[in-house]
C-alpha positions in Angstrom: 138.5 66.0 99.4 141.9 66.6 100.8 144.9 64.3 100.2 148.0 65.0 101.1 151.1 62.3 101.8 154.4 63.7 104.2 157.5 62.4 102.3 159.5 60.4 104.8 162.1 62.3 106.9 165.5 61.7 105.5 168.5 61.1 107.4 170.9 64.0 108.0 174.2 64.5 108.2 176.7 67.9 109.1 177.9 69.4 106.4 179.6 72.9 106.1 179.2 75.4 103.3 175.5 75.8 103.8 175.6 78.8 101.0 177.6 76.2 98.6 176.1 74.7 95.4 173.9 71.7 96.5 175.1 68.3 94.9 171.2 67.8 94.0 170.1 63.9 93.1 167.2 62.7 91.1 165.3 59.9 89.9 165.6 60.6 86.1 166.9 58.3 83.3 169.3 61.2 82.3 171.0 61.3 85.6 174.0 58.6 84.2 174.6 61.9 81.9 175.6 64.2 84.3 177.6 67.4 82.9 181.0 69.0 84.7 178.7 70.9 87.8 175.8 68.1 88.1 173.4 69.0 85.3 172.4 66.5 83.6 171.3 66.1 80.5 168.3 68.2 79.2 166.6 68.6 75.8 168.3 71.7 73.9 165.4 73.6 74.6 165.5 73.3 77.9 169.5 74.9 78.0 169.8 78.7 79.4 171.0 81.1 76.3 174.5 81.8 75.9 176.2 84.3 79.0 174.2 82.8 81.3 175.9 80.6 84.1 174.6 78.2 87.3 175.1 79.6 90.5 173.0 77.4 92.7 171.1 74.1 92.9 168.8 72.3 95.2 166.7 69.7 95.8 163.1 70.7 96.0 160.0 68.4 98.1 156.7 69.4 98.5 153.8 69.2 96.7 151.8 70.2 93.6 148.2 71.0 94.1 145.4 71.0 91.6 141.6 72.1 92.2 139.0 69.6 90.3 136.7 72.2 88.0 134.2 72.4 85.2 135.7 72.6 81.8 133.8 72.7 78.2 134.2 68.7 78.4 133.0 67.8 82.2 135.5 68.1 85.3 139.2 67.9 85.3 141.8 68.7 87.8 143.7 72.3 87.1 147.0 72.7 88.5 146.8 76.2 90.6 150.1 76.4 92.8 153.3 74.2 94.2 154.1 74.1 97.3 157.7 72.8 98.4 160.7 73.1 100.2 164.6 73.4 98.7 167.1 71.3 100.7 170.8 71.5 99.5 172.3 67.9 99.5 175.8 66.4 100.4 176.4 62.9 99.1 172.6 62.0 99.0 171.6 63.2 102.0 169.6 66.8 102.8 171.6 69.0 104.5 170.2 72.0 105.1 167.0 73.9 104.2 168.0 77.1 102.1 164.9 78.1 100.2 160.5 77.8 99.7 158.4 77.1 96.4 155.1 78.4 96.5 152.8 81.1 94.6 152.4 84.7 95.2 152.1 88.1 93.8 154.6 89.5 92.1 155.0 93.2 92.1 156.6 93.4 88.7 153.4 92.1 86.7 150.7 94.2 89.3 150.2 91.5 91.5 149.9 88.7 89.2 150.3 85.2 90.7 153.7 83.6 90.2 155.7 80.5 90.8 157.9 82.2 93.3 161.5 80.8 95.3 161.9 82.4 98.5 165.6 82.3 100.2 165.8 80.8 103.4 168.8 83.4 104.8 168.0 86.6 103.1 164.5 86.1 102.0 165.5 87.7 98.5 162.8 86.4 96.2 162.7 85.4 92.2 159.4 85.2 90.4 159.2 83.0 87.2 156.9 81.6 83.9 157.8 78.5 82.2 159.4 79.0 79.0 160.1 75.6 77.4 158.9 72.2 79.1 160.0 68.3 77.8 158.1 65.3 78.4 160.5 63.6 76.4 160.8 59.7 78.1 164.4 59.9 77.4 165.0 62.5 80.1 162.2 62.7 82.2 160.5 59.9 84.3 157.6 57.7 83.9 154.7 59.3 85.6 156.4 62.6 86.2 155.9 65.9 85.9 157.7 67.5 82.9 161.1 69.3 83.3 161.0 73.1 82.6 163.4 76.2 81.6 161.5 79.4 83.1 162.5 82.9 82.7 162.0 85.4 85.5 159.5 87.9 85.7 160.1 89.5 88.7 162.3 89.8 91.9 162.5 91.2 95.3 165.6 92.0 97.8 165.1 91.0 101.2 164.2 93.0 104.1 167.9 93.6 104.8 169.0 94.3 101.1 169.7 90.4 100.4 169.9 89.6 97.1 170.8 86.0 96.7 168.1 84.6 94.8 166.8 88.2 93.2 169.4 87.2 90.6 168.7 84.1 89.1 167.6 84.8 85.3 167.0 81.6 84.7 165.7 78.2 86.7 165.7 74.4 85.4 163.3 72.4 86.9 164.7 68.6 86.4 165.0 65.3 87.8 161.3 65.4 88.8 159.0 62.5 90.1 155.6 62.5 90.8 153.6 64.9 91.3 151.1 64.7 88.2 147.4 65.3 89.0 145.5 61.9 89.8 143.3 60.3 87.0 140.2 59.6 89.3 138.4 61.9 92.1 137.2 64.9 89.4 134.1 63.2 87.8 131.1 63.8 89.7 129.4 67.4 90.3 130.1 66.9 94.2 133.8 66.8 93.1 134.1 70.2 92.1 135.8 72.5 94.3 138.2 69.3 95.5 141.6 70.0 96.2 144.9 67.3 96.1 148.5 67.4 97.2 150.5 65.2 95.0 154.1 64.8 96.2 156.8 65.2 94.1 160.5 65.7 94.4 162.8 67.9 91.8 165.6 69.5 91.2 166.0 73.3 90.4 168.7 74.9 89.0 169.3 78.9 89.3 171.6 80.3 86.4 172.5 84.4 86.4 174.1 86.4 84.0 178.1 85.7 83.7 180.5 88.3 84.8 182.2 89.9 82.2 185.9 90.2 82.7 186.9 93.4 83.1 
């Protein structure tokens, strides 16, 4: 079985600055507590430590994909990989494609598969594990995935020495909606092996060490 739904096509507008910082929009209930540089609100565990600072944000659609297999208690859909694209935004409206969401092998763990941002323009990459998640209601939507603070584990420069992305130390994953794996469709032997798409939308936010004045 193979679901998988195209999220409508937004409308576009022109925008310049397509390296600026995204002004990234979700659905979440914490989004009337935005902070000075559009973060909203997040559970403290969810915060980046200290000498860490944002230097980029965008608004991620895609899916995320789950295989239905055996467990010790039956059947049950396993999450195995996202799959999205990063838009920056300009007053609610996508802009400009700048980066992919997707797993891969990263070459700092031997290989091991990783969530893994891709830059659209230098193709510098940034592997990372979730370190902290929230489910808690009063930041993250109703049938949502959770929000997450991951750490990297690994980067790459590009092929031309790019380096954008290779940087980020740390990435929020907020204002998400949708994408949990479905409740039916994983119960009968002929289910195993199944794969689904669930759309979802988020927000990412890439934070790098801070510059230390000289």
């Amino acid at each position: 079985m193979l679901t998988h739904v195209h999220p409508a096509r937004p409308r576009v507008r022109r925008a310049v600055a397509a390296l600026a910082i995204g002004l990234g929009l979700g659905c979440s209930p914490a989004l009337a507590q935005q902070a000075p540089g559009g973060v909203p609100a997040v559970p403290p565990k969810l915060e980046p430590p200290a000498g860490f600072v944002l230097f980029y944000k965008a608004h991620a659609i895609g899916t995320q994909n789950y295989e239905c297999v055996p467990t010790a208690s039956g059947l049950a859909w396993k999450f195995f990989a996202p799959q999205a694209t990063l838009f920056q935004t300009l007053w609610g409206d996508i802009t400009q494609q700048v980066a992919t969401h997707f797993l891969s092998a990263n070459p700092d763990e031997s290989g091991l598969a990783r969530a893994t941002w891709q830059h659209s323009i230098d193709s510098s990459r940034v592997w990372a594990r979730m370190q902290e998640f929230s489910t808690d209601a009063a930041f993250v939507e109703a049938g949502a995935i959770p929000w997450f603070l991951l750490i990297r584990v690994g980067d790459e420069p590009g092929p031309t020495g790019g380096t954008f992305l290779a940087q980020a130390a740390y990435i929020q994953r907020l204002n998400t909606s949708g994408g949990v794996a479905p409740a039916a469709g994983c119960g009968a032997p002929s289910d195993v092996g199944a794969i689904v798409l669930v759309p979802y939308s988020a927000d990412y936010f890439f934070y790098k060490a801070a510059v230390r004045p000289r």
